[in-house]
C-alpha positions, 0 to 999 in steps of 0.5 A: 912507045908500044914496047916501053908500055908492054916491057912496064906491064910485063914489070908489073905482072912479075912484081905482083905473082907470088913468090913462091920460094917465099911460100910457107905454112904452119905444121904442128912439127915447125914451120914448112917452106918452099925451099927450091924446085928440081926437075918436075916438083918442088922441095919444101923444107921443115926446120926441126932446130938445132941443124935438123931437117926434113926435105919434101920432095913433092912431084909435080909440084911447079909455082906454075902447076895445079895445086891439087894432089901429089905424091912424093918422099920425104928425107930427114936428115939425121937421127937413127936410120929407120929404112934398110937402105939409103934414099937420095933427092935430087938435091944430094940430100942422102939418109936412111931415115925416110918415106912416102908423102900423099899431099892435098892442097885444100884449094887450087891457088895461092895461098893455100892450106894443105893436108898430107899423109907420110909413112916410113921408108916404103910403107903406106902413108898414115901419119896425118899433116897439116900445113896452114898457109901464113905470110912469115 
């Protein structure tokens, strides 16, 4: 009886947490999502239409991690190659059209805004981003 009542509890808590793969937020460039985790972080996806994308690769990042500050890269697919040399993700996604991210959650929970500085190839990050948290 005791281990049927702990299994529906636990049922309960995993029904109830956040799924983050479902996470996302409103940017003044598309919709961003969190598209997956790798090896220490996450990978969020912005949609830029007609096939394109930019993959975040947001170290330290983890559904279970603080949700302070992070560095990480970003990579676009596509385009005219803006960096000498060719940056690949952990997830295969390879281009010459990438750079820095410096990301800030505004809040350390779920949901949460976020703020964040890009730059191109090894350049310091300046370009400011904002990511408002939404439902869908």
């Amino acid at each position: 009886m005791m281990r049927a009542l702990t299994g529906c509890l636990l049922a309960t808590v995993l029904t109830v947490s956040p799924a983050f793969a479902d996470e996302m937020w409103k940017t003044g460039l598309g919709k961003v999502e969190w598209e997956k985790d790798y090896d220490g972080g996450a990978i969020l996806k912005l949609d830029m239409g007609k096939g394109g994308f930019i993959r975040y690769f947001i170290d330290g990042l983890t559904p279970e991690g603080f949700r302070g500050h992070h560095e990480g890269y970003w990579i676009r697919s596509g385009g005219e190659a803006i960096c000498s040399a060719e940056l690949v993700g952990p997830d295969g996604t390879r281009s010459k059209n990438w750079g820095r991210i410096s990301l800030t959650f505004v809040k350390d929970g779920f949901p949460s805004d976020w703020t964040a500085l890009t730059g191109l190839c090894v350049g310091e990050p300046l370009d400011l981003i904002t990511g408002i948290a939404n439902a869908g």
